[in-house]
Phi, psi and omega in degrees: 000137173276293207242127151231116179240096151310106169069057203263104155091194178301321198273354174025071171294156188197115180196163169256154138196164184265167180297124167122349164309105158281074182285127173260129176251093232219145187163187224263197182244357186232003168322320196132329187310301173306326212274306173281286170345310146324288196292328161294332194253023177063017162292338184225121156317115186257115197286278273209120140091150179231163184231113203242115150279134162036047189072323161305086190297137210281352173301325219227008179261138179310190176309293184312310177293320178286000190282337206276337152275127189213144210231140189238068190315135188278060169208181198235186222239110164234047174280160181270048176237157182294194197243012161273271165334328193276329182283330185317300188300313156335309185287321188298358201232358172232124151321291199311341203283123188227113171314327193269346160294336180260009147257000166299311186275350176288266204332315187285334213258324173104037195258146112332124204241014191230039212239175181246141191300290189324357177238346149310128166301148171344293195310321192273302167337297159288333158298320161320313177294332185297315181269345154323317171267331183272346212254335184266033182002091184267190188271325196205122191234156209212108185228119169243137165071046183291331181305322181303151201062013206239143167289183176256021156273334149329317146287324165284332176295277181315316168307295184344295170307254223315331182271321189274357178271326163288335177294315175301352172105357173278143191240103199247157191211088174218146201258180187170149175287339172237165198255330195298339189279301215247014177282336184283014191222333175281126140345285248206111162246150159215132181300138157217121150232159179065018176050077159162149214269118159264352165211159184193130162194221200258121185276007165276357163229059197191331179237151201070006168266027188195133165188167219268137173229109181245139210250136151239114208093270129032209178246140181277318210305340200263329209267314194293329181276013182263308192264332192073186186311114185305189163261355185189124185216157177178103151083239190261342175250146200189132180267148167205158204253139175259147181223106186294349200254359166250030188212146209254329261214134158265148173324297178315309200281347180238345139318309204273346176257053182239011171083259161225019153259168177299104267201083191228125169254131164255132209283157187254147187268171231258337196259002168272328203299293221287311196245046173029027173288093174286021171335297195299320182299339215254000000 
């Protein structure tokens, strides 16, 4: 196990991951999330509860076991050295660091590798911190809030990456106020609201398993006895929640039996699944 966290505070957070782990940590912007980033990279003081790197308490680790975590903080780098100097300094301090893999990855990523990060755009700029962290394959790579600064081919590029560095056995953490950009590369989420994980699971078994199907028209009576009591009705239009894991019926098979009424389905984000808010429909 890499990262183990037990009893963490009042709210006695607790979750594991393993090598090859995508996590998402995901949750409000006052959630909590950094804070708890902070307390795993030994940054922050914990009272309540423990933290094992690689077996190890994040209390008691040496140079080296911290070399094996490595953190992409969400804001950008504004020393005045190109992005050549900056991986040089790097390399003096991780062994693993091999020039031709960060001109591999400038390249693939669009980086200059000869540009000063201040004269850099965000984008280029936070991808340089990114690869700067990614290029020395640590055991654990712990990025908050990355999408920031970034365009989204650039994010869609890094997400990409970021799944084949996990197929290799890199155990990644990365958070973000929302689930929609990174649910589809991550394994693994956990909802922290209120500095406390309010849900956690498989994210396959779980996001795409409920989505709101609203009927205009027809017979409604035949979709409630399929769907039960909608979540939202006015007039002639009525919402109802589909949940596979309550249904015998696929989404296709109960659209083709609504006939000729108007028939439109939408997938629930992850963060309507989890704190069951039908909100939007109403």
């Amino acid at each position: 196990m890499i990262l183990e966290i037990k009893n963490l505070n009042q709210s006695n957070i607790s979750f594991s991951m393993d090598s090859g782990d995508f996590l998402l940590l995901f949750g409000p912007d006052d959630a909590g999330k950094t804070e708890l980033i902070y307390q795993i990279l030994g940054l922050r003081h914990f009272r309540q509860g423990e933290i094992w790197f690689d077996g190890k308490s994040v209390k008691t680790l040496g140079r080296n076991d911290r070399r094996e975590i490595r953190f992409v903080p969400d804001s950008v780098c504004m020393e005045h050295i190109t992005a050549r100097e900056y991986f040089a300094m790097l390399a003096k301090t991780y062994d693993e660091y091999e020039q031709e893999d960060v001109l591999d990855m400038c390249e693939y990523f669009g980086v200059n590798i000869d540009v000063k990060l201040t004269d850099m755009t965000y984008n280029e700029n936070k991808l340089a911190m990114l690869i700067g962290a990614m290029v020395t394959a640590p055991k654990l790579l712990i990025l908050d809030e990355p999408m920031n600064f970034l365009t989204q081919e650039s994010a869609m590029k890094l997400l990409g990456f970021l799944k084949f560095l996990s197929s290799r056995g890199m155990a990644i953490l990365i958070s973000a106020a929302e689930a929609k950009e990174v649910k589809d590369y991550c394994n693994r989420y956990i909802y922290f609201k209120d500095d406390a994980v309010a849900h956690s699971g498989d994210m396959k078994d779980i996001y795409g398993s409920q989505k709101a199907i609203t009927v205009v028209g027809g017979e409604q009576s035949l979709i409630r006895n399929l769907l039960g009591a909608p979540i939202f009705q006015m007039r002639h239009r009525a919402t109802y929640l589909y949940d596979k894991a309550m249904q015998s019926r696929t989404v296709p098979e109960i659209v083709g039996l609504m006939g000729n009424a108007d028939v439109e389905v939408e997938n629930l984000t992850l963060e309507e699944i989890l704190d069951k808010d039908y909100t939007r429909w109403m």
